[in-house]
N, CA, C and O of each residue as an XYZ file, in Angstrom:
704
protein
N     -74.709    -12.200      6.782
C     -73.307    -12.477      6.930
C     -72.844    -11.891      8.257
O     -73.009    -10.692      8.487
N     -72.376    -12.555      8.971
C     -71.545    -12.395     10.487
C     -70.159    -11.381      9.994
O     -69.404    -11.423      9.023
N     -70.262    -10.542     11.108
C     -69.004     -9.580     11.064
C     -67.565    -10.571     11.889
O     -67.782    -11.255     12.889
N     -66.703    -10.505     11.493
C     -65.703    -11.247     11.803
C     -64.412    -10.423     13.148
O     -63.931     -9.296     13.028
N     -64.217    -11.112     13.965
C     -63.449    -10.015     14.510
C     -62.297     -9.691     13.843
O     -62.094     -8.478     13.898
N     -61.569    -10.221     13.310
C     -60.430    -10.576     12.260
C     -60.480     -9.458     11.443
O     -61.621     -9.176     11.076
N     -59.403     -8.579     10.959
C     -59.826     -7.596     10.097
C     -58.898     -8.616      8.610
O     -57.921     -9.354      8.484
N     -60.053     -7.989      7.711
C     -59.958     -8.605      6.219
C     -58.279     -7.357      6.131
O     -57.926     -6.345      6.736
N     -57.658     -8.287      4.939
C     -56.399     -8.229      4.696
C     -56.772     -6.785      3.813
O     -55.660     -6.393      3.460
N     -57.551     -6.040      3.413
C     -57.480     -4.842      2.920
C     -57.596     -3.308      4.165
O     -57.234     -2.150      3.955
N     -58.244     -3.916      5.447
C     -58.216     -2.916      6.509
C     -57.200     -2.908      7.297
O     -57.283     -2.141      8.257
N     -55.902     -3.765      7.147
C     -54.912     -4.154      7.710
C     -53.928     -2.452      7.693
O     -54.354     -1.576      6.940
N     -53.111     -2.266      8.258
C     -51.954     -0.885      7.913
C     -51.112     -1.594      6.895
O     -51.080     -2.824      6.847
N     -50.350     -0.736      5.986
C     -49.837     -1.544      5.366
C     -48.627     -1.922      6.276
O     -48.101     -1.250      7.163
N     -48.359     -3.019      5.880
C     -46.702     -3.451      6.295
C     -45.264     -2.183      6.124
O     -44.902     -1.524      5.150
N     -44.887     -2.236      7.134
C     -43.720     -0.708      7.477
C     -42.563     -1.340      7.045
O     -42.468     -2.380      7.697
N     -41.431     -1.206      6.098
C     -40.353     -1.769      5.897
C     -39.466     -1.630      6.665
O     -39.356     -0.452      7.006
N     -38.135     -2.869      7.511
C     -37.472     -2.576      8.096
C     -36.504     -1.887      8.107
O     -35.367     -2.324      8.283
N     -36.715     -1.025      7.972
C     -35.593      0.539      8.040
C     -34.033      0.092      7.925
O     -33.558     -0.347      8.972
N     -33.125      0.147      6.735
C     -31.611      0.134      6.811
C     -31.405     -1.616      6.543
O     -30.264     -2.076      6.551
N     -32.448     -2.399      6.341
C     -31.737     -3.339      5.969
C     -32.387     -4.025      4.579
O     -33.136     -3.308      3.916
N     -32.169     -5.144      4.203
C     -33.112     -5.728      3.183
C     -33.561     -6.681      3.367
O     -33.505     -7.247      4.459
N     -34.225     -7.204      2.194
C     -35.210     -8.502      2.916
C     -34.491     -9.967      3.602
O     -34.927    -10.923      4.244
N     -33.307     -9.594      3.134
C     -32.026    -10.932      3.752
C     -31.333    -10.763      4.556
O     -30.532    -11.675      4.761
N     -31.259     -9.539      5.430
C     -30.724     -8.525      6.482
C     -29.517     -7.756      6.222
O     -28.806     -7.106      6.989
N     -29.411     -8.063      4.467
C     -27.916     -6.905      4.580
C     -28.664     -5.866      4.662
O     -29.821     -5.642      4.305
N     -27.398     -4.891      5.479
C     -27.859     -3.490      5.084
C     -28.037     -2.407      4.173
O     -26.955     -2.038      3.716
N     -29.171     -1.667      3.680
C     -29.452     -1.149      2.277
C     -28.121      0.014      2.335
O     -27.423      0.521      3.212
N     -28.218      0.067      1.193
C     -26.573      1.306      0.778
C     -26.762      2.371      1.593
O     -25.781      2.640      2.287
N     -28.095      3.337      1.783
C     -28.348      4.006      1.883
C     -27.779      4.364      3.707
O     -27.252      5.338      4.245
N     -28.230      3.002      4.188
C     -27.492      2.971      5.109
C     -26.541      3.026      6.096
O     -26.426      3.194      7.310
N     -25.606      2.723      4.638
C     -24.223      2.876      5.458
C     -22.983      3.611      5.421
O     -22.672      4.164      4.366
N     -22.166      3.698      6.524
C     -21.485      4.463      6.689
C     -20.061      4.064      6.032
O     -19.580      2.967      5.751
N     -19.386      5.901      5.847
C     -18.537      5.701      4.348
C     -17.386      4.455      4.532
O     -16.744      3.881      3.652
N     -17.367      4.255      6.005
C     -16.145      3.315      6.014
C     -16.668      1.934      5.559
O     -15.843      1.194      5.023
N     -17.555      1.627      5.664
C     -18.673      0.112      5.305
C     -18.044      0.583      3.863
O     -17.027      0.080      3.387
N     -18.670      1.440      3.356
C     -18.282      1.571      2.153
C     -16.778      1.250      1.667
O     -16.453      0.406      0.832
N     -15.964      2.098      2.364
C     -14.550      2.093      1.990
C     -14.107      0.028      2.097
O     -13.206     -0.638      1.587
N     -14.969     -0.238      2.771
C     -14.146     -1.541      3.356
C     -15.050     -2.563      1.934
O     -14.579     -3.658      1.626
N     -16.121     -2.104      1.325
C     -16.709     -2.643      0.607
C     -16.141     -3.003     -0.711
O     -16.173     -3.969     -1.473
N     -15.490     -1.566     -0.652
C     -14.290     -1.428     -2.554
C     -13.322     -2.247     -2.346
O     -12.951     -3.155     -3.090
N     -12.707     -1.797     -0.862
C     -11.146     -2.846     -0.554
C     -11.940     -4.098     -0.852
O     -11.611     -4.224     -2.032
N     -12.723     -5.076     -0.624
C     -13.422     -6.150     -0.608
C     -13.138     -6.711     -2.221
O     -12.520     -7.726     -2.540
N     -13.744     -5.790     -3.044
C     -13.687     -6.075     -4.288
C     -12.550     -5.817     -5.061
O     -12.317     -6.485     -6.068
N     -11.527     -4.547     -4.535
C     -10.247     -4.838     -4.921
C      -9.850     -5.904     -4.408
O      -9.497     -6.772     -5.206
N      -9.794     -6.111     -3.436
C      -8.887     -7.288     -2.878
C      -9.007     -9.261     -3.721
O      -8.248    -10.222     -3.844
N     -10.732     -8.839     -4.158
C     -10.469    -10.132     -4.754
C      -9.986    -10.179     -6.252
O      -9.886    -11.213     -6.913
N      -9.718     -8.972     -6.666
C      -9.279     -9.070     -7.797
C      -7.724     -9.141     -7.619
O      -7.103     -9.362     -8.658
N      -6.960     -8.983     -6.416
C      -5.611     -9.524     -6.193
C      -5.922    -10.832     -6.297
O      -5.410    -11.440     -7.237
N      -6.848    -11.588     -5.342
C      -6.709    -12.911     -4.983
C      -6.668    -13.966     -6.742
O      -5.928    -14.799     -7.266
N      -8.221    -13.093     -7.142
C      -8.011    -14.386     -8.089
C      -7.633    -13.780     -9.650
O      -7.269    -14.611    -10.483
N      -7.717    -12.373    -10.041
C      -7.186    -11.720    -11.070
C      -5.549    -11.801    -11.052
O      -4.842    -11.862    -12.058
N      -5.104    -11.787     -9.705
C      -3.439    -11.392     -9.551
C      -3.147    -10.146    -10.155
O      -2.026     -9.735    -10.455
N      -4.452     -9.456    -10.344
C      -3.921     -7.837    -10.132
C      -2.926     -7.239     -9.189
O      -2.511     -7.690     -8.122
N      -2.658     -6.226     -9.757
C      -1.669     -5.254     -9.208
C      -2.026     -4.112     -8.001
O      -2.916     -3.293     -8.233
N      -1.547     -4.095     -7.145
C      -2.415     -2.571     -6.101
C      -2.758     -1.308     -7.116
O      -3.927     -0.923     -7.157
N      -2.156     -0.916     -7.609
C      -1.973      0.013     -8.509
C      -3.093      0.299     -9.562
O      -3.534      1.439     -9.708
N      -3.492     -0.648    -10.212
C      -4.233     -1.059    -11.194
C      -5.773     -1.333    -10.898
O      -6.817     -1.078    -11.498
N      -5.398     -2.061     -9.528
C      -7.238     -2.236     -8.902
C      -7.544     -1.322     -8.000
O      -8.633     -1.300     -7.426
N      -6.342     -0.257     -7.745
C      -6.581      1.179     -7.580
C      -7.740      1.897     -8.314
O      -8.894      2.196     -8.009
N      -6.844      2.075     -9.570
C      -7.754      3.055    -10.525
C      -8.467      2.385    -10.796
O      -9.413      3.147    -10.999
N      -8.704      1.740    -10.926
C     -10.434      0.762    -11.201
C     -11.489      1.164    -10.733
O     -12.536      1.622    -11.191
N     -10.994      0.885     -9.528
C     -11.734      0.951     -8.099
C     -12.906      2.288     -8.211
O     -14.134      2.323     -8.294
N     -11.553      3.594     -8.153
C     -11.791      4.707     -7.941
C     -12.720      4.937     -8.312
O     -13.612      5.248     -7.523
N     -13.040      4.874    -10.221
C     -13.909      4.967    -11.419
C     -15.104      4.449    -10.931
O     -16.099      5.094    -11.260
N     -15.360      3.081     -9.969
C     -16.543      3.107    -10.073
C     -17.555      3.247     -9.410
O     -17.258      3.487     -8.239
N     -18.959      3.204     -9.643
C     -20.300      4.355     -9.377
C     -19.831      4.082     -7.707
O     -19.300      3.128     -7.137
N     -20.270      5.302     -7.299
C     -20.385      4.982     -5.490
C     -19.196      5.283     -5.149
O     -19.341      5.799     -4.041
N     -18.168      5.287     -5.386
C     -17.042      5.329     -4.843
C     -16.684      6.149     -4.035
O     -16.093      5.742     -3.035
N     -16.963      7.773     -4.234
C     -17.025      9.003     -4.132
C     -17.958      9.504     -2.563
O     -17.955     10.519     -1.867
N     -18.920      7.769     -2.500
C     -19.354      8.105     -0.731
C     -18.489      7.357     -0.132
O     -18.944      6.839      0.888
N     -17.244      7.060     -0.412
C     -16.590      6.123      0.731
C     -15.263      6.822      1.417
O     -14.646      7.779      0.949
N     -15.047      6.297      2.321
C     -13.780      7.320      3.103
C     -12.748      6.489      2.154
O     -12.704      5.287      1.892
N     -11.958      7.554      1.751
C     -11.023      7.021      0.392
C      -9.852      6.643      1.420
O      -9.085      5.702      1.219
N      -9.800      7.459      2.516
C      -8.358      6.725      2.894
C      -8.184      6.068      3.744
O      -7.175      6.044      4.448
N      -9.278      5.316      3.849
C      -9.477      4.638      4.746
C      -9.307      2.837      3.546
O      -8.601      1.834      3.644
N     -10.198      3.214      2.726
C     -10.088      2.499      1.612
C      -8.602      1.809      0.683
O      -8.388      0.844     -0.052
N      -7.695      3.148      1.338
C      -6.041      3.359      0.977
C      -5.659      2.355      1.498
O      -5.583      1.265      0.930
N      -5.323      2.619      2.818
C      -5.281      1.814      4.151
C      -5.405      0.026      4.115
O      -4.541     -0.799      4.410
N      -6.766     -0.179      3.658
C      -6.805     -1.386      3.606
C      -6.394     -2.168      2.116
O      -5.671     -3.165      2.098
N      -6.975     -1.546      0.878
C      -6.533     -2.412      0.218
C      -4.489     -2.011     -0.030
O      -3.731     -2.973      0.093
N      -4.090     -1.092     -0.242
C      -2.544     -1.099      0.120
C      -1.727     -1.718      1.007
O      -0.591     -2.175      0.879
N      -2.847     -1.640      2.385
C      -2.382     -2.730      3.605
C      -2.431     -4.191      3.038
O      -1.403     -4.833      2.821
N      -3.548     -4.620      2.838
C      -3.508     -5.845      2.821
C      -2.688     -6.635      1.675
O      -2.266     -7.791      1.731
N      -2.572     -5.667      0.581
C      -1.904     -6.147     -0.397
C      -0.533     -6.222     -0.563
O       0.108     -6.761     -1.464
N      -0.059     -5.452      0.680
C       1.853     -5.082      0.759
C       1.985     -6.300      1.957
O       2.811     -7.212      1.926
N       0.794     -6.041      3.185
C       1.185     -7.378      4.298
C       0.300     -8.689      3.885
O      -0.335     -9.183      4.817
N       0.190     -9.245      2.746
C      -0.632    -10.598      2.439
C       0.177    -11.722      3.097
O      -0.520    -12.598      3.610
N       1.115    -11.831      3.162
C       1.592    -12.999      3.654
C       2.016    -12.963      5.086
O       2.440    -14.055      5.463
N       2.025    -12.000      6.012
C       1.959    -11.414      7.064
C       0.739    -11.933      7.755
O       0.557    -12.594      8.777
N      -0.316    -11.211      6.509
C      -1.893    -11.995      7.325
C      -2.094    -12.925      7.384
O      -2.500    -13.457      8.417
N      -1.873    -13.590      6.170
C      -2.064    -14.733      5.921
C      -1.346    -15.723      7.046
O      -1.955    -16.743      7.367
N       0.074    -15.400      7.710
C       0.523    -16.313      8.557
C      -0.325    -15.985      9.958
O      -0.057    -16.734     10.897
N      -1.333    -14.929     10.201
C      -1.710    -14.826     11.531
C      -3.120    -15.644     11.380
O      -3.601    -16.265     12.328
N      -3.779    -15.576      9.988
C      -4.959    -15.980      9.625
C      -4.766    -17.769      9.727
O      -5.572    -18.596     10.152
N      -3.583    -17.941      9.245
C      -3.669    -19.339      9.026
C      -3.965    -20.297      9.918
O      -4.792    -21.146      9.585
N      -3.103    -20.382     11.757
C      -3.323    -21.377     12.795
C      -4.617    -21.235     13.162
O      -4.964    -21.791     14.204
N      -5.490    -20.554     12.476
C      -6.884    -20.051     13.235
C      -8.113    -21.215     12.171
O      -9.281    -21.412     12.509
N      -7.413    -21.869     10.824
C      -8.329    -21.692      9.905
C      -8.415    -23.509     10.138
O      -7.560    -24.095     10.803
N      -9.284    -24.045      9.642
C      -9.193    -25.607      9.979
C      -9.111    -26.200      8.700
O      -9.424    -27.357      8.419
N      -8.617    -25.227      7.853
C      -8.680    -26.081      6.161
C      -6.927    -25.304      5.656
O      -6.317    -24.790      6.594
N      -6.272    -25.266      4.319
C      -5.754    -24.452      3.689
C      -6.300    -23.328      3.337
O      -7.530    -23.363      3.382
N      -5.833    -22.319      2.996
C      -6.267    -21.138      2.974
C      -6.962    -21.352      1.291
O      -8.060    -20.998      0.864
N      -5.693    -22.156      0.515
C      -6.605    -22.582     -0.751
C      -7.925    -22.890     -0.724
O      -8.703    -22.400     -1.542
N      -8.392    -23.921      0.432
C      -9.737    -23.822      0.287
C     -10.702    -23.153      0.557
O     -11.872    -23.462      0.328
N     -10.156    -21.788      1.273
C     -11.438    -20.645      1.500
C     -11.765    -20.185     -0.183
O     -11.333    -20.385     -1.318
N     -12.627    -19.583      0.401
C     -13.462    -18.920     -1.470
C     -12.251    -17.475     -1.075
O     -11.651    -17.049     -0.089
N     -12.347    -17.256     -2.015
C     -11.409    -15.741     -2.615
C     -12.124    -14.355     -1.524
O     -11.460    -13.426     -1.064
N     -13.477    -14.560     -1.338
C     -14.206    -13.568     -0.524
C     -13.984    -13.429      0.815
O     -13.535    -12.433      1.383
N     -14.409    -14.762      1.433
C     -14.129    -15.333      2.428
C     -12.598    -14.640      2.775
O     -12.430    -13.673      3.518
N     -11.665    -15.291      2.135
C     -10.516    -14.290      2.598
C      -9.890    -13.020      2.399
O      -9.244    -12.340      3.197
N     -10.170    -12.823      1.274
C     -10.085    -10.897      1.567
C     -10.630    -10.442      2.507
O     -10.025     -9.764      3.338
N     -12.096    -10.760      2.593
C     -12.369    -10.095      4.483
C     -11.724    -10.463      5.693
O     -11.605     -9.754      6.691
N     -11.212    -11.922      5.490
C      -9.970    -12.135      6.646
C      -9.060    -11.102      6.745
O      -8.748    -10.477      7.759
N      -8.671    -10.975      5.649
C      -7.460     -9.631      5.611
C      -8.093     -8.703      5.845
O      -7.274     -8.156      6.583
N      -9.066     -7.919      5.823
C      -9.377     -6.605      6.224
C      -9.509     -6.767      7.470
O      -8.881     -5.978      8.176
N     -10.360     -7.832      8.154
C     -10.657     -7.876      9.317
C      -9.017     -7.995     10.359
O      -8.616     -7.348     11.326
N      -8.583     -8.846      9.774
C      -7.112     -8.809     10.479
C      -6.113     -7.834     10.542
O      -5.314     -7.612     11.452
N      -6.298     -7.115      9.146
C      -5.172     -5.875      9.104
C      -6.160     -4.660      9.859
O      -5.750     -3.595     10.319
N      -7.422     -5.100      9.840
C      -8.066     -3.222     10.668
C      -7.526     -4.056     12.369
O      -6.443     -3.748     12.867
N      -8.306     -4.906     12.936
C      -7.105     -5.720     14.161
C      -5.763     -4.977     14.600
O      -5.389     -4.467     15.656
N      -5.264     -5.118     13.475
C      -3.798     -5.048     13.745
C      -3.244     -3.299     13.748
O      -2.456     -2.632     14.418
N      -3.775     -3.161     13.084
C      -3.520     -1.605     12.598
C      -4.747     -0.193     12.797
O      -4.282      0.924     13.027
N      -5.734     -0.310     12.726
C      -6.769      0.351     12.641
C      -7.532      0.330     14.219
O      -8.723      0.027     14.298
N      -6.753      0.671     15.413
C      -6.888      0.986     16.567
C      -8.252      1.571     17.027
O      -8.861      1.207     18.034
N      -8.638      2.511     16.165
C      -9.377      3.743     16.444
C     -10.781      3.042     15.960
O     -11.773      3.747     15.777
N     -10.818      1.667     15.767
C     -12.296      0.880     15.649
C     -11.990     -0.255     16.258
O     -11.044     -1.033     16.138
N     -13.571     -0.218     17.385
C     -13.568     -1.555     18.454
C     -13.085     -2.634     17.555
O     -13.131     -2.603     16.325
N     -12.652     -3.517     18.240
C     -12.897     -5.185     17.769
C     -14.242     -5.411     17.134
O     -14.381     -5.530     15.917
N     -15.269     -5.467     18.040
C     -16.898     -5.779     17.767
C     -17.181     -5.159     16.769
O     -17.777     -5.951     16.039
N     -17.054     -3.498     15.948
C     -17.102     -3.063     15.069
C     -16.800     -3.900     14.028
O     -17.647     -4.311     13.234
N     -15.156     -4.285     13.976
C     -14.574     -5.216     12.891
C     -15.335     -6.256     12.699
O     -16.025     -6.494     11.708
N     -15.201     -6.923     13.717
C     -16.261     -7.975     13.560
C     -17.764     -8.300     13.016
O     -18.238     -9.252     12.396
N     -18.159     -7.400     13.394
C     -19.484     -7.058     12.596
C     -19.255     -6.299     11.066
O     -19.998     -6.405     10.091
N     -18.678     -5.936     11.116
C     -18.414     -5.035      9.215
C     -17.950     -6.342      8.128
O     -18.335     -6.520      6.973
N     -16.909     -7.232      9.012
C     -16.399     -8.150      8.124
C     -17.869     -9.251      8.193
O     -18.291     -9.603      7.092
N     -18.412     -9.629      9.094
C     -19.741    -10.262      8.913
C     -20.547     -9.790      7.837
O     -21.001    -10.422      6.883
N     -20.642     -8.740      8.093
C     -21.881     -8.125      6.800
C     -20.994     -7.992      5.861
O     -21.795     -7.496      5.068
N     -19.914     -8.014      5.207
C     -19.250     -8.061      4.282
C     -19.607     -9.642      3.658
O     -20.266     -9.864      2.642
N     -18.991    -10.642      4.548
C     -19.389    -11.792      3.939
C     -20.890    -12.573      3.720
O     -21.189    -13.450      2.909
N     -21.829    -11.813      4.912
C     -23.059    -12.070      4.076
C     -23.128    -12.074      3.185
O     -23.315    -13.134      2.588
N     -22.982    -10.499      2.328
C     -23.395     -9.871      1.330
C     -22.395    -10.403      0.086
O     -22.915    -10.481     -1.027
N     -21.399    -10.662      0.190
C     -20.394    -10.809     -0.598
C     -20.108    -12.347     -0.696
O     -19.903    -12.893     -1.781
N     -20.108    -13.013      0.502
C     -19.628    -14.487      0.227
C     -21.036    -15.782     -0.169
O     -22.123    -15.758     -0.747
N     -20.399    -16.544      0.369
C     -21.140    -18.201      0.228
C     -21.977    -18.185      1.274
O     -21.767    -17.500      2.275
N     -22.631    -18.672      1.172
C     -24.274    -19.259      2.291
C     -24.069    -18.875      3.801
O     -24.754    -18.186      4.557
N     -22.648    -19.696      4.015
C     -22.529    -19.771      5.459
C     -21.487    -18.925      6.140
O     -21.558    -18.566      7.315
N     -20.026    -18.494      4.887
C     -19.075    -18.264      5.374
C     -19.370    -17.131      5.986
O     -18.220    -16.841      6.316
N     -20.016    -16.263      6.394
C     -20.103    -15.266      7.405
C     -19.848    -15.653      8.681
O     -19.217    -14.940      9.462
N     -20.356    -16.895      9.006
C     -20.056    -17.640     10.239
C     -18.660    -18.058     10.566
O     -18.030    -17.826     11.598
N     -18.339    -18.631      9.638
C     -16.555    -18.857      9.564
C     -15.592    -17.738      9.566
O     -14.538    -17.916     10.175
N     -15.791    -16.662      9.001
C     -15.532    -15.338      9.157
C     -15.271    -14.937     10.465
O     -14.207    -14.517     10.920
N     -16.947    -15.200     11.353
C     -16.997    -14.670     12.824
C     -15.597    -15.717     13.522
O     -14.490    -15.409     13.963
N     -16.140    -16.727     13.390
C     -15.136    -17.602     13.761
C     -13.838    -16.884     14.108
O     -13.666    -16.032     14.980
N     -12.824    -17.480     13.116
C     -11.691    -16.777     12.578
C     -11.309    -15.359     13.377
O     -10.315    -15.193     14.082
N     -12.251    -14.476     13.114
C     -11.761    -13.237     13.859
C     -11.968    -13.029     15.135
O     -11.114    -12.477     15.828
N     -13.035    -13.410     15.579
C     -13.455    -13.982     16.777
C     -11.859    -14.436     17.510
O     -11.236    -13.739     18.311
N     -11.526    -15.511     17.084
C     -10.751    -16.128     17.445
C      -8.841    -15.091     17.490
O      -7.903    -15.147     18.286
N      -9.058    -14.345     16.302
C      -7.833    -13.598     15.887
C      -8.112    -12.539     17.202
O      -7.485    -12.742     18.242
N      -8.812    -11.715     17.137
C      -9.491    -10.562     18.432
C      -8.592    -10.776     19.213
O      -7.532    -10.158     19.306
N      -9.044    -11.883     19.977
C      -9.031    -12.286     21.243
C      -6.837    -12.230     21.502
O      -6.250    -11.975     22.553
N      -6.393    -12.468     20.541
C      -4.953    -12.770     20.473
C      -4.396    -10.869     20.058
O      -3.526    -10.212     20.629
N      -5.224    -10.490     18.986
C      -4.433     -9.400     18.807
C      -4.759     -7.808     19.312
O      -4.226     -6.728     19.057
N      -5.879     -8.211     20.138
C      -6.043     -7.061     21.030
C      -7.306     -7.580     22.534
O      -8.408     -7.273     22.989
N      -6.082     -8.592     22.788
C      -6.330     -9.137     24.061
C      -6.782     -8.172     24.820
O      -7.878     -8.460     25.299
N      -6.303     -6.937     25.185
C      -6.749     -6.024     26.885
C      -8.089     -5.608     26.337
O      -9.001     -5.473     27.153
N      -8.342     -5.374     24.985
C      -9.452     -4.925     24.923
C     -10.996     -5.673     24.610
O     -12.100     -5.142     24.723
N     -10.712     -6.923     24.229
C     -11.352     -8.141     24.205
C     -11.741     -8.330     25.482
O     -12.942     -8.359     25.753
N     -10.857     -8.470     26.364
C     -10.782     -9.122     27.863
C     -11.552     -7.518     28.536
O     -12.552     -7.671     29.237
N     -11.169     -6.421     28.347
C     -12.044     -5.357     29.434
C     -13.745     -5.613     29.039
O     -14.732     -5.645     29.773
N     -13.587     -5.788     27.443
C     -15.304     -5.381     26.889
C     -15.573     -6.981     27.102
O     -16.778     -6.744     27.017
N     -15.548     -7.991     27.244
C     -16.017     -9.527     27.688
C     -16.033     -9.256     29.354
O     -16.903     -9.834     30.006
N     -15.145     -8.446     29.987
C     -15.877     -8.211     31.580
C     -16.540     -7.283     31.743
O     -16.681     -7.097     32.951
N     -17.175     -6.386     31.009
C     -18.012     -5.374     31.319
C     -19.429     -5.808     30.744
O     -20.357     -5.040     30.486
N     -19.415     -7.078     30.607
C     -20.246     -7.384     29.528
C     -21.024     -8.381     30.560
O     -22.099     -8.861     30.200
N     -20.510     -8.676     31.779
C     -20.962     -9.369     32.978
C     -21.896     -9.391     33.485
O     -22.031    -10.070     34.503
């Protein structure tokens, strides 16, 4: 029998896992940081406004109670689902000229991360644009429909550029 140069699939190293993400590229929990987190609960409170018509209050204490909660920046978590749930129709009018359907027809996921992504935009200074943008992406990977992560980018992409123009416009020319 001829020696093969090829090494047989048992002398191989094993395969190294890609560190912080999973096999579909969200990122593993372990990973991430408490505000991912915080923005993760608002996510799931928020759709229990959209399609429960819960109360802030109520998908508060919910929230709080459950497992994990306790690694997330809580007030940061405050912030957004209180934000988004006192300015919904606020967002909703900045979200809307951006969207190419009714807002009825986004999925419930799909737009709660509009609102986070738009109210951290609007309010939440002290994180780049590109940050937002990327958190609400991996939000809707993980959380939405097949594609809407893309529509997501879209959308905010598009919102960015309007609600924190100087800083869109310095980091798109340094980017030259």
């Amino acid at each position: 029998m001829s020696e093969s140069s090829h090494p047989t699939p048992s002398t191989r190293p094993p395969r190294q896992p890609r560190k912080g993400v999973t096999s579909t590229g969200v990122r593993k929990a372990a990973s991430k940081s408490d505000r991912s987190r915080a923005r993760e609960f608002a996510l799931q409170g928020l759709y229990q406004v959209l399609v429960g018509k819960n109360d802030a209050e109520s998908v508060d204490a919910f929230t709080r109670d459950l497992a994990g909660f306790n690694k997330a920046d809580s007030v940061h978590f405050d912030a957004l689902l209180h934000g988004c749930f006192e300015q919904a129709g606020a967002l909703d009018a900045l979200i809307l000229p951006m969207l190419d359907r009714t807002l009825a027809e986004i999925s419930p996921v799909e737009h709660a991360v509009l609102w986070i992504g738009t109210y951290e935009l609007q309010h939440c200074l002290d994180v780049p644009w590109r940050v937002i943008l990327n958190e609400c992406v991996e939000l809707a990977k993980e959380f939405g429909g097949t594609d809407g992560h893309k529509y997501v980018n879209g959308v905010l992409n598009g919102l960015a550029g309007k609600l924190r123009a100087a800083e869109v416009a310095a980091d798109k020319g340094a980017a030259r």
